[in-house]
Each structure stands twice: as structure tokens, then as C-alpha cells.
Phi, psi and omega in degrees: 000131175261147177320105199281022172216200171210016181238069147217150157232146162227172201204121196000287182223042169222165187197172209199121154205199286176000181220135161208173302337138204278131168309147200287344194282324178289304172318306182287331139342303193281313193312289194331291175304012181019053162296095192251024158216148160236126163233108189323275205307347240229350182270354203250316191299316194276358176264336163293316170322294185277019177268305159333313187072011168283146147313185173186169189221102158297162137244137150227137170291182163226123190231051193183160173198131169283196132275172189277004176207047174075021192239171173231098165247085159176020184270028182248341205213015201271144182259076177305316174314280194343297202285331174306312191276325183280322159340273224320301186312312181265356168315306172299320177306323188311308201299336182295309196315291159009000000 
């Protein structure tokens, strides 16, 4: 199946575009390619980048879970402190690593 749109990129089972909540057509597009986080803001990181030519690393927590059939009942109630904080936790495990 080709990608029915073009402001996504993905990469074996992440992906980055430009829509959120994401449209079923785009949601059925990710499964297939069995792709298991999206993340909006991180297409913006990765298009400066590469306008740059720097690397760049997104880290994100997942604070949204889709349903199997594309819907999100929980961006009202979703645990954002959480997903922030645990990003944050593992950034510092990286940087230790270094």
C-alpha cells in the first residue's frame, strides 16, 4: 500500500507527521506498516534538522493510546506529567551512558 499522504515519515516502528489526533486513514497506513508510536512535534525536529544537516535525537513519553480502530478516548485525561517525566528519565539514562 502507498502512503496515502506525504507529510509523514516513518522508520521501522516510529513515526513523526504533522496531524493529531491522527485520521483513520493515516492510523490505518501506520498499523499496517506496523508502526507502534506517532509522534507530531518530533517532524518539525526532524525537518530543521535535516535543513541543517545536524543530527538530532526526539525522545517522547506516550501519553495517548489509540484503540485498534484508530480512535483516542483519553486525550482528555491522558498522563502527560508521566510521559514527560519518564522522556526526561531516559534522556539522563542516555547521557549517562555517554
Amino acid at each position: 500500500m502507498d502512503n496515502p499522504f506525504q507529510q509523514m515519515a516513518y522508520h521501522s516502528t516510529l513515526a513523526t507527521g504533522n496531524n493529531f489526533p491522527l485520521r483513520p486513514a493515516d492510523y490505518n497506513f501506520l498499523k499496517q506498516k506496523n508502526v507502534l508510536a506517532y509522534a507530531m512535534e518530533g517532524s518539525a525536529v526532524y525537518q530543521t534538522s535535516w535543513l541543517f544537516n545536524v543530527p538530532s535525537l526526539v525522545v517522547r513519553g506516550i501519553s495517548n493510546i489509540y484503540s485498534d480502530d484508530g480512535s483516542v478516548s483519553n486525550i482528555d485525561t491522558s498522563e502527560i506529567k508521566l510521559a514527560g517525566d519518564n522522556a526526561a528519565k531516559f534522556v539522563m539514562m542516555l547521557l549517562n551512558k555517554l
